[in-house]
N, C-alpha and C positions, 0 to 999 in steps of 0.2 A: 381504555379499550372499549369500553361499555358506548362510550361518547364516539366514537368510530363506527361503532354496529349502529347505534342511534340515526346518525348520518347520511350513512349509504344508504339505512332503509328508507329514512323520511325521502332520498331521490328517487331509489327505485319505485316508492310507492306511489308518489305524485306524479312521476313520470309514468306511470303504466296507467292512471286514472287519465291523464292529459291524452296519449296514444288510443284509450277507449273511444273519448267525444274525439279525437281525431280520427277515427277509424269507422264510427257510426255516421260524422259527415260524408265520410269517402273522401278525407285530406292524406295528405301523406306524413311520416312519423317524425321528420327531423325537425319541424316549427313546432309540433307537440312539444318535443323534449327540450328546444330554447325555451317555449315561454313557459313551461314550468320551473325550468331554473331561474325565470325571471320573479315566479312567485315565490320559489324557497326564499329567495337573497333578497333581492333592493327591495320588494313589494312585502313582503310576512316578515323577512329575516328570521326564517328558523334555522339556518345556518349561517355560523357569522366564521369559525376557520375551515375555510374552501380547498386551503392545503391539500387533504387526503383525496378531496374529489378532482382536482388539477392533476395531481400527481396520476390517479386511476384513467381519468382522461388519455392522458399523455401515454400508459401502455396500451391503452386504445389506438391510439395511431400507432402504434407499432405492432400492436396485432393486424390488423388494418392492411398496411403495409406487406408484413409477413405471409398476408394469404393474397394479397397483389402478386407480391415477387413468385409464390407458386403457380397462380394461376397464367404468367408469364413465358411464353416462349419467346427469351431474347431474339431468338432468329428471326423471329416474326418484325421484330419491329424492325430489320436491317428495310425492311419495303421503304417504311415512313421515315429510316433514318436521316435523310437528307431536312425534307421539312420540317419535322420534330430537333433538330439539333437547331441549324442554321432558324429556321423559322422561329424555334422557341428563343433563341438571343434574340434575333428583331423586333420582336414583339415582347420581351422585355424592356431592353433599350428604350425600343417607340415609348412607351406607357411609363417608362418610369420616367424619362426627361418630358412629356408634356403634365405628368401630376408634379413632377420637380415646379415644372415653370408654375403652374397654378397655382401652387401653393404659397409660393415666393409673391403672385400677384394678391394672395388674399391677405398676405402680411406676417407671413411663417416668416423664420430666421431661415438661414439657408440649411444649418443642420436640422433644422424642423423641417426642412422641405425634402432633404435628402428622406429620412424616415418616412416621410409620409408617400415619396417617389416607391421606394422600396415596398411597402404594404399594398399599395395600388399594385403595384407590376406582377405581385405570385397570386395564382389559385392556389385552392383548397383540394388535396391530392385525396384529405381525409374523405370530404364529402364527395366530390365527383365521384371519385373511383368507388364508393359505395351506392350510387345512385346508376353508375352504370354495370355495377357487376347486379343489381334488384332488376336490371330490367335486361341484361344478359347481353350486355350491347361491348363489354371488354375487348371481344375479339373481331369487332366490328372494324373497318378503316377508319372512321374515325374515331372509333374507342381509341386505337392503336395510335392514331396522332397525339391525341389527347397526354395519352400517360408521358408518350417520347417527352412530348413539353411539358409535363407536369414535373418530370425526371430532372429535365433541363433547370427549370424554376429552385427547385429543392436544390439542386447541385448553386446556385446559384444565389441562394438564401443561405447555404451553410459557408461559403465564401464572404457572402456579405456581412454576417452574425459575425467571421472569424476579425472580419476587417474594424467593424461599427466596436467588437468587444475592446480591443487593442489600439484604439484609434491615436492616440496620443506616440503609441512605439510599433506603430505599421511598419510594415519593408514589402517589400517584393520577393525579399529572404524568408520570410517566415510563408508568406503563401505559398511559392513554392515549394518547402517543405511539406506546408499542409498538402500538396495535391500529390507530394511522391509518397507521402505515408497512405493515402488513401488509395493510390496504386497500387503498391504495394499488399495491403491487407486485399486489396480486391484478385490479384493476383492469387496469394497465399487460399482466396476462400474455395478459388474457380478449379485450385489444384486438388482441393481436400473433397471438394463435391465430386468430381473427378475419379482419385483415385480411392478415397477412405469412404465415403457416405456409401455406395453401394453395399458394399459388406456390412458396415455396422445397420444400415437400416433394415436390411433383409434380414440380418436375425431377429431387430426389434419388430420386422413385420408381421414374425411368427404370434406376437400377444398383441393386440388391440390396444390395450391399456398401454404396456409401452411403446408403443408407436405413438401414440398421444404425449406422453410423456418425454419419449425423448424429442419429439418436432419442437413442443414448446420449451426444453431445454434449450436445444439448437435455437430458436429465440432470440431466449435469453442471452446469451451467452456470448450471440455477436450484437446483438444489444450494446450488452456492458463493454466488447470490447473494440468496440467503436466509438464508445461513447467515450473512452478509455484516450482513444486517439484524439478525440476532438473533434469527431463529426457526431450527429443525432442519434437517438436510439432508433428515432424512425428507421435512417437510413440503415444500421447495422439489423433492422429487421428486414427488411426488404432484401438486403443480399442473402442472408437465410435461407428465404423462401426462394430465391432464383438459384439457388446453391440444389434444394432441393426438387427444383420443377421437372427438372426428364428423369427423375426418379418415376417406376412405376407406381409407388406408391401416394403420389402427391392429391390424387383425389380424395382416398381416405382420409388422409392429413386435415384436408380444405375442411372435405364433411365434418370432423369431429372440433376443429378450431372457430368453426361459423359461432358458436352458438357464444363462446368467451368473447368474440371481437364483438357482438353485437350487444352484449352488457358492456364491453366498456366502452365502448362505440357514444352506448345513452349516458353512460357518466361524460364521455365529452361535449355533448351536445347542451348538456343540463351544466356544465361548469362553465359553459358560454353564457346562459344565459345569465347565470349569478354575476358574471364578470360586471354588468349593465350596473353601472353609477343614475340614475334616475335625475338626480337632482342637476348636474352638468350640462346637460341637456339643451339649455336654453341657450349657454353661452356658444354652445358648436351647430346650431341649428345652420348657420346658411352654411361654413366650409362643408358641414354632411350633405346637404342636398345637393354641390356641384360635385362635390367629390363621388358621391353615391351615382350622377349620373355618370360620370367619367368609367364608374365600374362597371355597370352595366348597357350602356351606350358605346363610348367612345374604345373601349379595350375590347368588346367584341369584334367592331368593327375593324381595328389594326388587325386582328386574329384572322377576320374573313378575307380582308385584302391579300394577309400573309399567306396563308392557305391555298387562296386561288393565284398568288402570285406564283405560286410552287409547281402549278397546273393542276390543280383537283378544281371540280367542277363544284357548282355554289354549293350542293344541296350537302356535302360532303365539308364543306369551308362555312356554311353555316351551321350544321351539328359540333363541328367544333369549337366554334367561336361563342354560341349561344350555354355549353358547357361549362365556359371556363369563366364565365362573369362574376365574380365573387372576388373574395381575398381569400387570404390565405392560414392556416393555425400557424402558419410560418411567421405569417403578417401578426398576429400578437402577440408568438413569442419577439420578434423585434422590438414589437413596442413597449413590450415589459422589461427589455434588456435597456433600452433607450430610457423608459422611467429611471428604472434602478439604475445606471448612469450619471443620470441627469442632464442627461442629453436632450429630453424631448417634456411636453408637461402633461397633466392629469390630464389636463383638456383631449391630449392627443389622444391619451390612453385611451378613454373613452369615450375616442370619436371613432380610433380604431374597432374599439367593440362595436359600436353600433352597425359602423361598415360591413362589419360579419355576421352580427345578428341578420341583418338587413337583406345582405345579399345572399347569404345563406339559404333564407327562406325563399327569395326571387329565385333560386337557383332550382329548387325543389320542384319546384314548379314548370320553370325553363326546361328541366332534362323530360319531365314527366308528360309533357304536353307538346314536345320540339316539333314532331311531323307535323301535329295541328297548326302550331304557328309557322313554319314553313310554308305549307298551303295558302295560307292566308298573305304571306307579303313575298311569294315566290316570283311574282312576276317585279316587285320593287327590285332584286336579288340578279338580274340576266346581265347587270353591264359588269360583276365578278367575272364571268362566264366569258366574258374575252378575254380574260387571262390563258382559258386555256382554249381557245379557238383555234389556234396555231396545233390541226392535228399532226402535221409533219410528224412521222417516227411511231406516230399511235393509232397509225389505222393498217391494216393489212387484210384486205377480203379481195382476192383475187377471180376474176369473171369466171375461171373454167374453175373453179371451186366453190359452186353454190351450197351451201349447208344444208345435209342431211339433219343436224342437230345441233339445236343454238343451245352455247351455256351461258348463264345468267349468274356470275361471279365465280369467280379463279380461287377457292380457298380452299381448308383440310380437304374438302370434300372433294370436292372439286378437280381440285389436284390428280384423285384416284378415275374420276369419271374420263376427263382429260386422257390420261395413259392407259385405262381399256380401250376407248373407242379410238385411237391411234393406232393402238395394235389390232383392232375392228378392220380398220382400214374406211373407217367412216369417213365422212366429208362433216368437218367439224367447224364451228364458230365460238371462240367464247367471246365474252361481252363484259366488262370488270370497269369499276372505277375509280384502281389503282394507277394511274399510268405507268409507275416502277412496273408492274404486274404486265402488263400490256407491253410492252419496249420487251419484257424478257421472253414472251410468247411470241412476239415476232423473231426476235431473235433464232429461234427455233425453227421459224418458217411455218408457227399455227397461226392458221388467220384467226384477227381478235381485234377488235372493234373499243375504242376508248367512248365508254357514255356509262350514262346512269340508267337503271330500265324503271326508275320514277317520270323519266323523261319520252313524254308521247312522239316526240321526233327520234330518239334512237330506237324505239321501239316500231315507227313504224320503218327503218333502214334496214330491219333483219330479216327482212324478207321471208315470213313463215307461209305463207302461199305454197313453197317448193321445202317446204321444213317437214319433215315425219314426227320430228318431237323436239321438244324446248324443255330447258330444266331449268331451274333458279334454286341455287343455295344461299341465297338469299334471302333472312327472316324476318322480313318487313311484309306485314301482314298488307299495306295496301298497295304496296307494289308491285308485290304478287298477284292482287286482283287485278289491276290494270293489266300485267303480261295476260293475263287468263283471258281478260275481256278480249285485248286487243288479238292477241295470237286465236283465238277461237271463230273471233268476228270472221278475221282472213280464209281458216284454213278450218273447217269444221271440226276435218279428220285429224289432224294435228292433238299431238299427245302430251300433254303438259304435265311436267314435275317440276312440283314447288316444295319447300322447306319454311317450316315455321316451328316456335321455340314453345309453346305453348297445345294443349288438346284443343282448350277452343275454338282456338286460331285454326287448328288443322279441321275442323270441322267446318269453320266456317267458310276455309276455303275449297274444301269438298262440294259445297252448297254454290261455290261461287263458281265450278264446271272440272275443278281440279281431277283430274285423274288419276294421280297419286301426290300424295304429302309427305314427305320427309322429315320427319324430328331426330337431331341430331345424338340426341341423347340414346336413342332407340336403333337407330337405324345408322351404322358406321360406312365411310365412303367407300371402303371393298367391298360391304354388303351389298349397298346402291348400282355398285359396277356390275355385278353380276345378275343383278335387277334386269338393267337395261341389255344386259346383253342376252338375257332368256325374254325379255319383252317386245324387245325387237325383230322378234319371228313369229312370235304367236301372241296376238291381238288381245285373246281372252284370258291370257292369263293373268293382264293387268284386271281385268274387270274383276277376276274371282278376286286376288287378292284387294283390290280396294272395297269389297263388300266387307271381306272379312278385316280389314284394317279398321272402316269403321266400324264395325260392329265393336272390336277392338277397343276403341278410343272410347267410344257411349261407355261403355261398362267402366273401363277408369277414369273415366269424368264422374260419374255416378260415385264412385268412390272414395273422389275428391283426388286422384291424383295428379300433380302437377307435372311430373313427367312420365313417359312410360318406362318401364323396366324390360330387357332386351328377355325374349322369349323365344330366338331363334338356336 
């Protein structure tokens, strides 16, 4: 036991010293916590059995997972489910038959090729979806892509583990089995979240403490009993938390679970690093460097083709794509199931690891800086953009309906601003770019315009000259300022509300002519409705309240808060 506490501390301690100089450079925390587990293991060896740190790992993605599946409203993703299902097979398929062929070119066996097909073809569900829930981008359309195919990948890693395990007495019998039991329990969960989880939660909601306790029961519990089945504890944690998401309580949950997924979050990240064989090295130097460009080159780009083949516009089909470049924790467990096998060699193993150290840290980087590089090779990116040139079906602005008020994305918000000012009897525009989202607002007969407002030609199409006000729920801080610049230049008088996730951000777009800023956390989309419908008669009332909003926001910037707390 002693030799256990020993263990975890020598990570947690190295790992919080590594996160310090990573945090005084201004890096980000996940290449910290690799290369320290690169100093425990192959580099110091103060830890030589990695067992208990593997194992802790591993309920790391399942915590992980478990507050995915919360933070999830299934419904939401039916927008993306087209691209995310069909898209996320294609781009499977694609990626794993040209690292099949490469591998076979560089002198793998063909079961070595199959493995290494499979590793190349999954992301990492652990790290993205952590990378995009730290910068709050989840519920973004492309967060929303993202996961559908991350979903896809995993469903398709635990077919392939069930396939690669059993390989000698496969059927088409036994798979299919697997997928009706997993129907099945999915069924059974959808029923109990349904009709039993209301009741039992709301008397657990009465204590704190059990409410903590029984979410991380509920866990465990379909954890173990999926695991039971034959599918991952990931996945039996992920249904969990979607079991749990239109519970009212699922916020509190998220709050009080953050803090467990993010310790074992660092034991995963630091039991990658240990994985690293040092001395192997030399013999896998050239398959890692095509292979590594393959992950990061050639699988984004299948991803961005797929995307915009779907009709999303590039800038939306490259956040996607520049996301998903890494492998997968999927991708190691395979190739530890392929070692222990004997299906695949050391070599692989630990080319596989390097793959993931590697791309890992590219990745951190990639999420953390996407707009910037965006900007920089956006114009390389326009011949995507005739995928969806063909606006047939995704434009509707009709001439005796000029817009009183352009919106600037169709979401929770949104939704509520939409259905006041219809019942206003406004002259409305929205502006999204979802085309699912778009098709179904024509549908309706609201005019709605299929573009990006990143993009200075849809922005200059919405004609703000005859506009009274524009809104954007939209929290891209430079977006924003481009609508702000451009809509202002046109129309002096023109009243702009923008949404941003951050105080700073809403500051700085105040400074940048905003007339009002929206933070989601703070300010709810019935609130915002009845905003605009008391603003849109009386001029000044916007002006009082944006003195007093920033005045507002200084004071909990000052106090360091990162979001505001509802004081209405």
């Amino acid at each position: 036991m002693a030799n256990i506490l020993f263990d975890i501390g020598f990570v947690i301690i190295i790992a919080t010293v590594f996160a310090y100089f990573a945090r005084l450079l201004k890096q980000p925390l996940i290449p910290a916590y690799i290369l320290a587990g690169v100093i425990i293991g192959p580099v110091l060896g103060l830890i030589t059995n990695t067992e208990i740190i593997t194992t802790l790992s591993e309920i790391g993605i399942a915590f992980l997972l478990f507050i995915v599946g919360l933070e999830i409203d299934v419904r939401k993703l039916r927008h993306v489910g087209f691209v995310a299902s069909f898209g996320g097979i294609i781009q499977i398929v694609s990626t794993f038959a040209i690292a099949f062929i490469i591998s076979l070119l560089l002198g793998f066996f063909v079961l070595e090729s199959v493995y290494i097909g499979l590793i190349i073809a999954l992301s990492s569900t652990m790290v993205v979806v952590k990378l995009l829930s730290d910068k709050k981008e989840v519920d973004t359309l492309h967060g929303k892509i993202i996961i559908g195919i991350l979903l896809i990948q995993d469903i398709a890693a635990i077919i392939a583990l069930s396939i690669l395990v059993g390989l000698g007495k496969f059927s088409f019998i036994i798979l299919l089995f697997s997928l009706i039991k997993g129907i099945a329990a999915l069924i059974v969960a959808i029923a109990i979240s349904k009709y039993i989880f209301p009741s039992v939660f709301g008397f657990a909601a009465k204590s704190q403490e059990l409410l903590f306790i029984s979410a991380v029961a509920l866990s465990f519990l379909y954890a173990i009993a999926f695991n039971y089945l034959g599918f991952s504890i990931a996945i039996g944690a992920f249904i969990a938390g979607v079991s749990l998401a239109n519970l009212p309580y699922s916020l509190e949950v998220i709050g009080k679970i953050k803090s467990l997924r993010d310790f074992f979050s660092v034991m995963f990240f630091v039991s990658l690093g240990m994985a690293l064989l040092l001395g192997s090295f030399d013999a896998i130097i050239k398959p890692f460097a095509i292979l590594l460009l393959l992950v990061i080159i050639i699988k984004p780009l299948i991803i961005i083709f797929t995307t915009a083949f779907f009709g999303y516009k590039k800038r939306t089909a490259f956040l996607t794509s520049i996301s998903l470049a890494q492998v997968s924790e999927f991708s190691l467990i395979i190739a530890a199931q392929g070692l222990l096998l004997g299906h695949v060699s050391q070599e692989i193993f630990s080319l596989t690891v390097m793959l993931a150290i590697i791309t890992l840290i590219f990745t951190t980087y990639f999420v953390k800086f996407d707009d910037s590089i965006y900007k920089s090779i956006s114009k390389y990116l326009d011949i995507f953009d005739r995928f969806s040139e063909n606006r047939e079906g995704l434009e509707y602005m009709p001439r005796d309906k000029r817009a009183e008020i352009i919106l600037c994305g169709y979401n929770r918000i949104g939704y509520g601003i939409v259905k006041t000012l219809r019942k206003m009897k406004k002259k409305l525009l929205v502006v999204d770019f979802n085309p699912e989202t778009i098709k179904s607002l024509i549908k309706e007969k609201v005019p709605a315009l299929y573009g990006d407002i990143g993009d200075i030609e849809i922005l200059e199409r919405l004609g703000f000259k005859r506009a009274r006000m524009v809104i954007s729920t939209i929290p891209t801080k430079i977006d924003n300022k481009l609508l702000i610049m451009t809509a202002k230049k046109e129309n002096k008088k023109i009243i702009v509300f923008v949404t941003a996730s951050q105080i700073n951000e809403a500051l700085e777009l105040y400074d940048a002519g905003a007339d009002y800023v929206v933070l989601p956390h703070f300010l709810g989309g019935e609130h915002l409705s009845l905003l605009i419908e008391d603003f849109t008669s009386n001029i000044n009332r916007i002006i009082e309240h944006k003195i007093r909003h920033i005045k507002e926001l200084r004071e909990r910037h000052s106090l360091g808060h990162e979001h505001p707390i509802h004081y209405y």
